[in-house]
N, CA and C atoms of all chains as a GROMACS GRO file, in nm:
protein
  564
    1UNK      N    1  11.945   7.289   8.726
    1UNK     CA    2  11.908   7.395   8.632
    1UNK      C    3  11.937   7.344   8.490
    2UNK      N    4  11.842   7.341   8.392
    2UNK     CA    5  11.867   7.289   8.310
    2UNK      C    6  11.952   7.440   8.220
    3UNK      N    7  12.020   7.357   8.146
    3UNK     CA    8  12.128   7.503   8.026
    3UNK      C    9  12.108   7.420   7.856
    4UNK      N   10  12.040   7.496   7.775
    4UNK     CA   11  11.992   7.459   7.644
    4UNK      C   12  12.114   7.514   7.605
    5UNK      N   13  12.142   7.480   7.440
    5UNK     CA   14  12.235   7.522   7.355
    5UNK      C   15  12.173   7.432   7.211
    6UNK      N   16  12.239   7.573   7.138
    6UNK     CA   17  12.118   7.556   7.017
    6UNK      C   18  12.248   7.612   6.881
    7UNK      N   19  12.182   7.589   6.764
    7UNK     CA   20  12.277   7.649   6.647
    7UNK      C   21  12.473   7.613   6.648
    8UNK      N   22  12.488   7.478   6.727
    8UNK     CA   23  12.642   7.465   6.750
    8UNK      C   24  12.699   7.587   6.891
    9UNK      N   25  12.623   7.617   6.963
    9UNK     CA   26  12.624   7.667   7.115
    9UNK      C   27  12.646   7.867   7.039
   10UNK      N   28  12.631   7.888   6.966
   10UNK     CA   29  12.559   8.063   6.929
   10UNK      C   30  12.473   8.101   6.977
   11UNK      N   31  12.377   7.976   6.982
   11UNK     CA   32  12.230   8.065   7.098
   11UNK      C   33  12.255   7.919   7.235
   12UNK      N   34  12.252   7.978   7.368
   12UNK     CA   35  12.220   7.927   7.488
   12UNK      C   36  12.159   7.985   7.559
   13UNK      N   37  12.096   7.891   7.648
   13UNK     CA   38  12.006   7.926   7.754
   13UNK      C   39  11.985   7.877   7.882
   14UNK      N   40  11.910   7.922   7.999
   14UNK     CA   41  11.964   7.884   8.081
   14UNK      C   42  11.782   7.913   8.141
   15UNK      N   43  11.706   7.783   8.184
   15UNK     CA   44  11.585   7.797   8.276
   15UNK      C   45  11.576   7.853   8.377
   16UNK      N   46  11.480   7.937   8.384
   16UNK     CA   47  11.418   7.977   8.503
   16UNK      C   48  11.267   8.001   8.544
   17UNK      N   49  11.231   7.962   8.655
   17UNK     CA   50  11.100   7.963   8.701
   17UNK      C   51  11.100   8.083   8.784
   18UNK      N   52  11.036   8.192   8.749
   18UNK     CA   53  10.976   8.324   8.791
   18UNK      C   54  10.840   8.383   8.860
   19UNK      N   55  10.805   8.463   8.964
   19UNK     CA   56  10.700   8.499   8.930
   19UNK      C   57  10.622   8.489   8.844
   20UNK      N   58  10.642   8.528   8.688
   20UNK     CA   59  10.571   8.545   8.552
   20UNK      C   60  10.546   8.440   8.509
   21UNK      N   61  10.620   8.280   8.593
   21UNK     CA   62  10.622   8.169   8.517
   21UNK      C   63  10.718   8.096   8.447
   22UNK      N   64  10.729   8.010   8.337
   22UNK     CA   65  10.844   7.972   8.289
   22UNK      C   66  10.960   8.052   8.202
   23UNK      N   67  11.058   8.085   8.183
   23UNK     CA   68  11.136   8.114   8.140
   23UNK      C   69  11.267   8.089   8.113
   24UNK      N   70  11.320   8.179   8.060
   24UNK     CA   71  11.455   8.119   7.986
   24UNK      C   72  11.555   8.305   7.978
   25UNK      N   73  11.671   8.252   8.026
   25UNK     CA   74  11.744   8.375   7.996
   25UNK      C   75  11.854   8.323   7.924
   26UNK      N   76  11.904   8.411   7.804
   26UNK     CA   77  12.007   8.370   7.721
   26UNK      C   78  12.032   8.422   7.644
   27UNK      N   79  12.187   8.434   7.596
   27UNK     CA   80  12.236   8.504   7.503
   27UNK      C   81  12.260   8.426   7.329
   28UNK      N   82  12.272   8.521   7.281
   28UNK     CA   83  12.244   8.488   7.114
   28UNK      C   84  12.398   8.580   7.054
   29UNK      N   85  12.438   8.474   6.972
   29UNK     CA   86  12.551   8.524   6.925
   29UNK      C   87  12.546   8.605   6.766
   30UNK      N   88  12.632   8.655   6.742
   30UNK     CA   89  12.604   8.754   6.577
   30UNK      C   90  12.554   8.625   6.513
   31UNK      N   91  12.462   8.644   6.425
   31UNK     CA   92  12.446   8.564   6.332
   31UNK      C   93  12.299   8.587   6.306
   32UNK      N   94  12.172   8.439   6.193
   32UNK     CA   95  12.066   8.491   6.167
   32UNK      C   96  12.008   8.285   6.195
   33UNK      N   97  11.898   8.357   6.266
   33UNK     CA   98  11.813   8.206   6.342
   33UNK      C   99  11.701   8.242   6.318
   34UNK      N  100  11.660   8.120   6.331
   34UNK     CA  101  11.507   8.086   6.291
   34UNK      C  102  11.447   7.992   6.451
   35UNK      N  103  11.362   8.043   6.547
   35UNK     CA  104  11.303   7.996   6.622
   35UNK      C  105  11.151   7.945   6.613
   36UNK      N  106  11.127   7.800   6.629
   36UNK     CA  107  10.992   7.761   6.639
   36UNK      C  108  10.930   7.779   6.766
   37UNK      N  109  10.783   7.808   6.766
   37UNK     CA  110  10.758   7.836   6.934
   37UNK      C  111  10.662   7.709   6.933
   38UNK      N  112  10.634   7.678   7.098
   38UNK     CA  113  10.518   7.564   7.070
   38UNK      C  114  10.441   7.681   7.109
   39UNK      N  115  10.441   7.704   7.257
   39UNK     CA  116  10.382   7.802   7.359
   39UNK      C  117  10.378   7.961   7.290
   40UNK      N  118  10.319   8.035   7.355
   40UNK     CA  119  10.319   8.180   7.295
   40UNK      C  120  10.461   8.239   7.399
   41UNK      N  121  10.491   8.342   7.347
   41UNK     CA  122  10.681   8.308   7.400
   41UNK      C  123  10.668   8.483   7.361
   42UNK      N  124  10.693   8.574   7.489
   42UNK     CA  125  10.721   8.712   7.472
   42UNK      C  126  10.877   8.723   7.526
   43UNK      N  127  10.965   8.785   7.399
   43UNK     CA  128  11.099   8.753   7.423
   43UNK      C  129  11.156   8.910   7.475
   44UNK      N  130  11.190   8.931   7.574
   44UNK     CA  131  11.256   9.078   7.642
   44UNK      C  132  11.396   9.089   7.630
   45UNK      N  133  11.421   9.200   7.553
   45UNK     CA  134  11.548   9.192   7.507
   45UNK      C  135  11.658   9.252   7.640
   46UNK      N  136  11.721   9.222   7.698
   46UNK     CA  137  11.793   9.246   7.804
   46UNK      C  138  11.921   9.327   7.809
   47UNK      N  139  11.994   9.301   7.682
   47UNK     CA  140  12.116   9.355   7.694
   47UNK      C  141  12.114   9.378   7.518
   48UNK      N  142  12.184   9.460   7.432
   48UNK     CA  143  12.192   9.442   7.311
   48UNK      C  144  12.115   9.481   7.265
   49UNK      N  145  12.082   9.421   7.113
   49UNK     CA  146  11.915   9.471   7.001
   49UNK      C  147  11.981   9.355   6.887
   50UNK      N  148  11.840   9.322   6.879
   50UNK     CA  149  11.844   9.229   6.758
   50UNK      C  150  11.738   9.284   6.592
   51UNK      N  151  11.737   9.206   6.502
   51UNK     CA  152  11.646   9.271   6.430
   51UNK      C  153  11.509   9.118   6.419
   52UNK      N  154  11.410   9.172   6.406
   52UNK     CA  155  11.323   9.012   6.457
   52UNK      C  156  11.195   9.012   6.332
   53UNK      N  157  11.186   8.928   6.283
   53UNK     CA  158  11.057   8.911   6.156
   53UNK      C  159  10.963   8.827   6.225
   54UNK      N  160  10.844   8.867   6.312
   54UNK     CA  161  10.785   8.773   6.293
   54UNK      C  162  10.636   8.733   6.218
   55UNK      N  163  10.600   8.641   6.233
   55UNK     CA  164  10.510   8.590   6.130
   55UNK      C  165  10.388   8.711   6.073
   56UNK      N  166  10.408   8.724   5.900
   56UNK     CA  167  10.334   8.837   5.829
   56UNK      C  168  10.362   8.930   5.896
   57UNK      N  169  10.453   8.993   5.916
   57UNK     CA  170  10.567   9.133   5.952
   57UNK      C  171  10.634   9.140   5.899
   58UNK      N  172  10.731   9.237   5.871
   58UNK     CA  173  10.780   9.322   5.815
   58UNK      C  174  10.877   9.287   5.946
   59UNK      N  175  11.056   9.321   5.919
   59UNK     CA  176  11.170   9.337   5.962
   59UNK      C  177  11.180   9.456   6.095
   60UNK      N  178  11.171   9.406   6.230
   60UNK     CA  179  11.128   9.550   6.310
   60UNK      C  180  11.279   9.533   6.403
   61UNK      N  181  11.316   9.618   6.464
   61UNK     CA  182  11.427   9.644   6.597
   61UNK      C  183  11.404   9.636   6.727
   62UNK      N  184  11.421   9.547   6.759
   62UNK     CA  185  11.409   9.567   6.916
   62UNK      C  186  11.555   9.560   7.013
   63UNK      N  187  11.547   9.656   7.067
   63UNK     CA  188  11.639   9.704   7.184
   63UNK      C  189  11.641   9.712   7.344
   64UNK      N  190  11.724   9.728   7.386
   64UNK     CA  191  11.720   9.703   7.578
   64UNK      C  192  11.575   9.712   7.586
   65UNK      N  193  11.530   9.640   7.670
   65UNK     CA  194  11.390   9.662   7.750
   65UNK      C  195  11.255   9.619   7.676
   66UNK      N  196  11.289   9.582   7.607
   66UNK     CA  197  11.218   9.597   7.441
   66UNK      C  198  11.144   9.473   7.436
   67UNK      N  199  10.991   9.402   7.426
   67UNK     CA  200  10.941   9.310   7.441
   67UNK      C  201  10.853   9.252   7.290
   68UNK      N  202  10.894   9.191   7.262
   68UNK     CA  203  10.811   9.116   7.133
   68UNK      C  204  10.734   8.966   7.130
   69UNK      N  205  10.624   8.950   7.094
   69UNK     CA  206  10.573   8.860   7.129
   69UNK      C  207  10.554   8.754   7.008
   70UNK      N  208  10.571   8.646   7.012
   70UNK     CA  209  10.564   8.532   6.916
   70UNK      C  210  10.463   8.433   6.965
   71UNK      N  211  10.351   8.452   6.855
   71UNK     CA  212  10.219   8.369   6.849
   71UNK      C  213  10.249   8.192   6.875
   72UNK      N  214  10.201   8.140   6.950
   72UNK     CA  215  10.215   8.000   6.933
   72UNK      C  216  10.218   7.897   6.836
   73UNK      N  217  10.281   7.804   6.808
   73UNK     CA  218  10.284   7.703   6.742
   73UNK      C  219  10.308   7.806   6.624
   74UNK      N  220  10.435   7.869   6.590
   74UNK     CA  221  10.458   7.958   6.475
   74UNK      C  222  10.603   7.937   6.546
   75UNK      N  223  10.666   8.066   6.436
   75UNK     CA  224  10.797   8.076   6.424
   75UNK      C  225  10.860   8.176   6.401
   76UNK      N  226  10.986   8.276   6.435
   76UNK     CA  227  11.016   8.405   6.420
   76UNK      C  228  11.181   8.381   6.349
   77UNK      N  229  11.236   8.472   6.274
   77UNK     CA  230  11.366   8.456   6.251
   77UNK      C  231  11.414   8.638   6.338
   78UNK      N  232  11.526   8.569   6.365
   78UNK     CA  233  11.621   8.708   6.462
   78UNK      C  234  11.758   8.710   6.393
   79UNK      N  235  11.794   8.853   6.364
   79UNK     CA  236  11.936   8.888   6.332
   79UNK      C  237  11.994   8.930   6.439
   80UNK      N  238  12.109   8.891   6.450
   80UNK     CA  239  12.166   8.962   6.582
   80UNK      C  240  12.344   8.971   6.500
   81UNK      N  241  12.395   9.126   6.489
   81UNK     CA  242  12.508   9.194   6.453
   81UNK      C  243  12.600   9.174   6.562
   82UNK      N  244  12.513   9.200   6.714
   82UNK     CA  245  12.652   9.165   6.789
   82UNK      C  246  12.597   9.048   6.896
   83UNK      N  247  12.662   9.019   6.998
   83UNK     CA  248  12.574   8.966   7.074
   83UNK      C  249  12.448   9.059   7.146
   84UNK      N  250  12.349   8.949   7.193
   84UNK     CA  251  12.252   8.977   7.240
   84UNK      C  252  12.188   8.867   7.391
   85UNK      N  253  12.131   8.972   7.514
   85UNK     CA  254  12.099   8.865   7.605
   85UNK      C  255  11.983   8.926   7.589
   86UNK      N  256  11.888   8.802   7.663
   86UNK     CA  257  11.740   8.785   7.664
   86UNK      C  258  11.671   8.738   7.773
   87UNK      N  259  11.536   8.787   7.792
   87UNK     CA  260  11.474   8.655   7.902
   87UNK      C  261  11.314   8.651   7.769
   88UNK      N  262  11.306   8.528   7.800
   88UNK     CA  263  11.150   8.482   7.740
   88UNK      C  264  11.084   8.397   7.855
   89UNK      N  265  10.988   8.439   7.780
   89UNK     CA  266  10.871   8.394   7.902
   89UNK      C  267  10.788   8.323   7.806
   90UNK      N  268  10.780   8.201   7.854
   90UNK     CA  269  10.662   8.085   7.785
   90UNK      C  270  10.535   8.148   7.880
   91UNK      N  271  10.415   8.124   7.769
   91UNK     CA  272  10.324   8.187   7.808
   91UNK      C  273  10.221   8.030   7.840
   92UNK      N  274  10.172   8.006   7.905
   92UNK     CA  275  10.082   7.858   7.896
   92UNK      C  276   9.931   7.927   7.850
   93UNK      N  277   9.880   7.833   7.794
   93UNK     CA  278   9.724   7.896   7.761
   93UNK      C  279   9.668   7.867   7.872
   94UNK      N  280   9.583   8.012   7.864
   94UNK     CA  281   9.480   8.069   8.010
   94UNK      C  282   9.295   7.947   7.940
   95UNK      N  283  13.096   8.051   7.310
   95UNK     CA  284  12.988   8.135   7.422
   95UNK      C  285  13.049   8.117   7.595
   96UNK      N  286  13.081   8.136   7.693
   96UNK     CA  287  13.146   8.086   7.766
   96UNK      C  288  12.995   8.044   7.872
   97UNK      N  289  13.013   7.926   7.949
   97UNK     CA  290  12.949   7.890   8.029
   97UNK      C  291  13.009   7.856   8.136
   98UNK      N  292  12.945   7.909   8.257
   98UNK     CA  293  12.968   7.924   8.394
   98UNK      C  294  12.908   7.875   8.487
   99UNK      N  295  12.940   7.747   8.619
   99UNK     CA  296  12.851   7.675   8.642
   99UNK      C  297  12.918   7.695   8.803
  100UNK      N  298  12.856   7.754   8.900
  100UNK     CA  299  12.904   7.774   9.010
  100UNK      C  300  12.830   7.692   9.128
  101UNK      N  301  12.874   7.641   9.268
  101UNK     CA  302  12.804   7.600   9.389
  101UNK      C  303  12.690   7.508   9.296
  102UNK      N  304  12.782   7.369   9.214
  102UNK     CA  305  12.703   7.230   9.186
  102UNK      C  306  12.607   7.285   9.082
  103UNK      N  307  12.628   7.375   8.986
  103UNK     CA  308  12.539   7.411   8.931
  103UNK      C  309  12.386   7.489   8.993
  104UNK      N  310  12.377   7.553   9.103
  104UNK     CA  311  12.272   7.605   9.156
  104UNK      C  312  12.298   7.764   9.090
  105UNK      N  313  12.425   7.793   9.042
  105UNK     CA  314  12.433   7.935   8.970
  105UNK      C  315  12.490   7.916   8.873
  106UNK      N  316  12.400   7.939   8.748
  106UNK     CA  317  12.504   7.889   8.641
  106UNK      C  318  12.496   8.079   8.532
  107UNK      N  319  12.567   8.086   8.481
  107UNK     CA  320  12.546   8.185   8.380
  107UNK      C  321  12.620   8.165   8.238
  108UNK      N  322  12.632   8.263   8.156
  108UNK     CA  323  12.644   8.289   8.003
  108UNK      C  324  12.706   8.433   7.967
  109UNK      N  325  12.805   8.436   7.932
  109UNK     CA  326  12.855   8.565   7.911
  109UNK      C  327  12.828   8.615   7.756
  110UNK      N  328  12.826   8.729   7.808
  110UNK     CA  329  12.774   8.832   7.672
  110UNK      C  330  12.847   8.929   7.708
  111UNK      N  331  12.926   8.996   7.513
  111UNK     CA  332  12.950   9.101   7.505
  111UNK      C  333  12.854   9.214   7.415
  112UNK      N  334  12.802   9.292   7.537
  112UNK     CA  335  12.681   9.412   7.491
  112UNK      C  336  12.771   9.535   7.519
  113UNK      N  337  12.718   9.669   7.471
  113UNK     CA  338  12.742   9.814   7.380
  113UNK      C  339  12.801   9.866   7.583
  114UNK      N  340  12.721   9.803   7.679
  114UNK     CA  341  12.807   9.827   7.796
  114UNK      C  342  12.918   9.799   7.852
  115UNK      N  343  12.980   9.708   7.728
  115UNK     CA  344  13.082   9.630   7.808
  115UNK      C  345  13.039   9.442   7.863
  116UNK      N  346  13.131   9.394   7.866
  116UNK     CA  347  13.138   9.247   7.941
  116UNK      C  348  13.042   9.234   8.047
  117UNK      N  349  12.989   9.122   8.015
  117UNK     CA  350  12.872   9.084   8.103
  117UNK      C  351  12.853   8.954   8.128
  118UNK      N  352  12.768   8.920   8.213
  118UNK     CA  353  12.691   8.762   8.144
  118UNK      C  354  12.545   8.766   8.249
  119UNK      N  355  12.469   8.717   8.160
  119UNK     CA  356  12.340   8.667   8.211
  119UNK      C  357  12.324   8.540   8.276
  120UNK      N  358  12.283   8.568   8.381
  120UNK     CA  359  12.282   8.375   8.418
  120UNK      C  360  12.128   8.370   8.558
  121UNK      N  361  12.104   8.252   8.665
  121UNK     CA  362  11.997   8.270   8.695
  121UNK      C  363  12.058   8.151   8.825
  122UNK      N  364  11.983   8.255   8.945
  122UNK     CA  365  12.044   8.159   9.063
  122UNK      C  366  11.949   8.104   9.146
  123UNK      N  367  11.964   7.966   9.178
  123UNK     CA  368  11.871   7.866   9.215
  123UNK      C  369  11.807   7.915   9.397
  124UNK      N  370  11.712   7.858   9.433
  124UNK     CA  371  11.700   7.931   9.564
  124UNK      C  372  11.821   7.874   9.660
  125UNK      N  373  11.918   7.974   9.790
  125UNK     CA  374  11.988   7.922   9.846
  125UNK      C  375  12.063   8.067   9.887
  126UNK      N  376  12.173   8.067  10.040
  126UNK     CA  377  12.281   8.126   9.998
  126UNK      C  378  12.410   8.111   9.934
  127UNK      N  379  12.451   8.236   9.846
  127UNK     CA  380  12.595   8.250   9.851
  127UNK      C  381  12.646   8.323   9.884
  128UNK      N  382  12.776   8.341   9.875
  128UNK     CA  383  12.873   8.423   9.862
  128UNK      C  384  12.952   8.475   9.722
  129UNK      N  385  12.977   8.553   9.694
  129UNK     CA  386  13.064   8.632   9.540
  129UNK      C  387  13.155   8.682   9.528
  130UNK      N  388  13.285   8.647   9.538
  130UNK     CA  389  13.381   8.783   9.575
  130UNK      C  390  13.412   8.830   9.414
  131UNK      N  391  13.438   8.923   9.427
  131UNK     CA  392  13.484   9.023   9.279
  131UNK      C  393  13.603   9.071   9.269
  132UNK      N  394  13.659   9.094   9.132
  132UNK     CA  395  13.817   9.116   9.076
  132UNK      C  396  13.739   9.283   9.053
  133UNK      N  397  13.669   9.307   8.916
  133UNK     CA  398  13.616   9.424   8.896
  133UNK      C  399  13.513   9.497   8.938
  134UNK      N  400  13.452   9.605   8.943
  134UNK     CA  401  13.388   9.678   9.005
  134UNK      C  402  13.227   9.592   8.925
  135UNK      N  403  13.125   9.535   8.962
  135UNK     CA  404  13.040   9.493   8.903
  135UNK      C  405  12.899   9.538   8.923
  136UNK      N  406  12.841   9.570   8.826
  136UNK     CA  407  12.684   9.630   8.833
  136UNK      C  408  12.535   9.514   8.750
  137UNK      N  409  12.500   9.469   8.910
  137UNK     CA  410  12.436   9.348   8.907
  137UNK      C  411  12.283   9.381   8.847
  138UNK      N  412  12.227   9.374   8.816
  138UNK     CA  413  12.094   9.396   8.764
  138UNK      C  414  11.949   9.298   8.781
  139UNK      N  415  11.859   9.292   8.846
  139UNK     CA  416  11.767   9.175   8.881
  139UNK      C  417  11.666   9.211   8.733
  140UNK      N  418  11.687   9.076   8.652
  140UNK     CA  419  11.621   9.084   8.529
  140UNK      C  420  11.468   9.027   8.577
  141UNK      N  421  11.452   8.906   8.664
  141UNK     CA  422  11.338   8.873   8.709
  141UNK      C  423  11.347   8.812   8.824
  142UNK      N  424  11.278   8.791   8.904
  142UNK     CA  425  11.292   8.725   9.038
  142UNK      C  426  11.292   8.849   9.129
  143UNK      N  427  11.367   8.837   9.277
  143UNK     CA  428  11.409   8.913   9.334
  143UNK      C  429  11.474   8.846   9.418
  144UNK      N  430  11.646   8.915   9.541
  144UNK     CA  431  11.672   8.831   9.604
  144UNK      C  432  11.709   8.942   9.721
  145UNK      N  433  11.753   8.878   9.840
  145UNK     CA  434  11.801   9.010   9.939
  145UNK      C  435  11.965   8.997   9.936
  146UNK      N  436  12.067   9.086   9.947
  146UNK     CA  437  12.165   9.088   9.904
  146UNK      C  438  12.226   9.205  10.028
  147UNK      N  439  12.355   9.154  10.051
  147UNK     CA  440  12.456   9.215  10.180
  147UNK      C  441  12.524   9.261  10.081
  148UNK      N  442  12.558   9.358  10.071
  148UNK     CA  443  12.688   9.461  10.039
  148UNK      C  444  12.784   9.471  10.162
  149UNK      N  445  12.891   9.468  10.105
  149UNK     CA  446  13.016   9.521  10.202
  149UNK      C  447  12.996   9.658  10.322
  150UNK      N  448  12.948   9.635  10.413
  150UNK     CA  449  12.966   9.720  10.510
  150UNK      C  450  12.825   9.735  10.510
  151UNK      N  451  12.755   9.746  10.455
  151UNK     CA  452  12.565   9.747  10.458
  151UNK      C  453  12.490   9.661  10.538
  152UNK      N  454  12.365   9.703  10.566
  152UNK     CA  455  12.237   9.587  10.583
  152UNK      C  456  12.211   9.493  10.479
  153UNK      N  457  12.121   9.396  10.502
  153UNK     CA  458  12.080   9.309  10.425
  153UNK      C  459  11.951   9.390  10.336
  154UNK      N  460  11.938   9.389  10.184
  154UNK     CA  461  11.868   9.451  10.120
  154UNK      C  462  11.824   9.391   9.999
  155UNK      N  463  11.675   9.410  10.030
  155UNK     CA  464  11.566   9.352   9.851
  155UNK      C  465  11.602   9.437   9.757
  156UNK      N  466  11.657   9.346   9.663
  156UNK     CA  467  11.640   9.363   9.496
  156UNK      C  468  11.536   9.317   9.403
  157UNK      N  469  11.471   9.407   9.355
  157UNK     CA  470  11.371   9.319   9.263
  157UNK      C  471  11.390   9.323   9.066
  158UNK      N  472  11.304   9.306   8.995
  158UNK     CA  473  11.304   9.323   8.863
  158UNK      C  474  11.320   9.455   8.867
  159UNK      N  475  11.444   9.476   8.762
  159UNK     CA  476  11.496   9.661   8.727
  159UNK      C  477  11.571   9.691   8.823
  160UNK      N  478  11.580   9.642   8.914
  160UNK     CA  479  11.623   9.698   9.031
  160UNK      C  480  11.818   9.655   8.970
  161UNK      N  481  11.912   9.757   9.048
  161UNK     CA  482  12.078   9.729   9.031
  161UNK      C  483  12.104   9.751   9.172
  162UNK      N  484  12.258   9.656   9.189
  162UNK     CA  485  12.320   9.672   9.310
  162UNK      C  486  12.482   9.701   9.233
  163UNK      N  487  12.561   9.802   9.326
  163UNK     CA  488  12.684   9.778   9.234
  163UNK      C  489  12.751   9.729   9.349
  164UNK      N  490  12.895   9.640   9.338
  164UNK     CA  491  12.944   9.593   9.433
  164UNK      C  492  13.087   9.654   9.405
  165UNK      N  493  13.178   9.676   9.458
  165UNK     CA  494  13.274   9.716   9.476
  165UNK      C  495  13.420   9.646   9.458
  166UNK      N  496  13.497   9.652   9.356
  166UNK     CA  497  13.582   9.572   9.297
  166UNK      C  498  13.662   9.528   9.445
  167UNK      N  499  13.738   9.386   9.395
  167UNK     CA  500  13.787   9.345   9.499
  167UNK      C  501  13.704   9.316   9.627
  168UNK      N  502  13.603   9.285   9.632
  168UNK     CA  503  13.571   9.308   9.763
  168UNK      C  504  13.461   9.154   9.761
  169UNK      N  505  13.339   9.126   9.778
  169UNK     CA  506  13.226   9.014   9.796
  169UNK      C  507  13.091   9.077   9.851
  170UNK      N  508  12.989   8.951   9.777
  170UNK     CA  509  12.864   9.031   9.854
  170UNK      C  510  12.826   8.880   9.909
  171UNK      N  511  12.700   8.897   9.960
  171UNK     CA  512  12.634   8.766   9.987
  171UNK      C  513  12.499   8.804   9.929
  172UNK      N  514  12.437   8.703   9.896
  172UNK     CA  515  12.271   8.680   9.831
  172UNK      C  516  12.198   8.539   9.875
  173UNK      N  517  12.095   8.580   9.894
  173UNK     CA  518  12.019   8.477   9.909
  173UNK      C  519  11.873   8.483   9.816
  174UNK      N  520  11.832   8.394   9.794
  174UNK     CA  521  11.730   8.371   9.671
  174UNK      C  522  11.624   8.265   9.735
  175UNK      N  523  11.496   8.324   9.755
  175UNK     CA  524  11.380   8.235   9.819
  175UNK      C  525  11.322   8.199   9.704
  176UNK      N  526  11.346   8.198   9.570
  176UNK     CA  527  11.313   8.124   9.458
  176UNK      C  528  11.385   8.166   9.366
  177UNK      N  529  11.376   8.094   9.218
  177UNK     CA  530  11.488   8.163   9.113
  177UNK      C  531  11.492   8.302   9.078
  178UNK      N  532  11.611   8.359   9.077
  178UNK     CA  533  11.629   8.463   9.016
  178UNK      C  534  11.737   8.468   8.870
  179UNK      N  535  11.704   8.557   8.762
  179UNK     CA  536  11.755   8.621   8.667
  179UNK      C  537  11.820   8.736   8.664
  180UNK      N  538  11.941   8.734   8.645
  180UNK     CA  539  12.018   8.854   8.632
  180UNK      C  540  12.131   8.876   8.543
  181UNK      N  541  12.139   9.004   8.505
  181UNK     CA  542  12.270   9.047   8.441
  181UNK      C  543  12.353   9.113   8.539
  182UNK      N  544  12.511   9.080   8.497
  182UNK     CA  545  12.583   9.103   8.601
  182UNK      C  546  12.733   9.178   8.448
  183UNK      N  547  12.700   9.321   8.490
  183UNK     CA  548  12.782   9.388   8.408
  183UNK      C  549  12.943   9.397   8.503
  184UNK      N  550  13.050   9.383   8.413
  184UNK     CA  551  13.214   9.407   8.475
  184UNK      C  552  13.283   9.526   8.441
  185UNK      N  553  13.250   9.604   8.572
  185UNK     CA  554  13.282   9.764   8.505
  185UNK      C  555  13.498   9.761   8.516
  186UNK      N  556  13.553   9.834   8.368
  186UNK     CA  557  13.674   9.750   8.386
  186UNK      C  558  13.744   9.911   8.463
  187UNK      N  559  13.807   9.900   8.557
  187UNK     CA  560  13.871  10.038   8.607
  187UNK      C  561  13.854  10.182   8.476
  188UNK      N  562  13.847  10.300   8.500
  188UNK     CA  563  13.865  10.412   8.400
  188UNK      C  564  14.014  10.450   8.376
   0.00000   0.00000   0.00000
């Protein structure tokens, strides 16, 4: 199983292959990140709420259950006040 | 961030503190185990699904959304016919 760690280990992750396909579940520590996507990447917020900008948006909230999607080959920045867990799902082009 | 790497790395997880209390997200490779527990814990299938023995129960499917709570002090068994994702909340006595 591969386990990512990112930002000095604040954001980690941990692979998984799902029904839905590729993914990633992982928690994000307080702080403010900037993620590049290659793939189109719908991130489900699992536990927590973060605050998420992504590209030509405006500052929105997402909370438990809560799904936001990040366009490919782009990039999103996330605030997160406390911790936060996640699953994302890499999307492959159809 | 604490990282948790159980049975050779086939279960690894990531702990998070969310608005429920102590947790961690992590994702278990296909196989059985076994789990025994200190606190009362409320398991959650974020994606995947697996069949899971409770203490004194039948063997029973969990899927996405789906919770099992297990009973402090005590163990479950799981088995996973492909990866699963889950949060696994530590309910601390009242």
């Amino acid at each position: 199983m591969q386990h990512n760690s990112y930002f000095e280990g604040k954001v980690q992750s941990l692979a998984v292959n799902v029904p839905e396909g590729r993914a990633t579940v992982g928690v994000i520590e307080p702080g403010s990140y900037t993620f590049g996507t290659d793939s189109e990447e719908h991130m489900t917020i699992v536990a927590g709420s973060a605050r998420v900008k992504l590209p030509g948006d405006d500052w929105q909230s997402f909370g438990k259950g809560e799904t936001f999607i990040v366009p490919p080959k782009s990039s999103f920045d996330i605030e997160a006040a406390a911790d936060v867990a996640y699953i994302c799902y890499y999307i492959s082009p159809s």
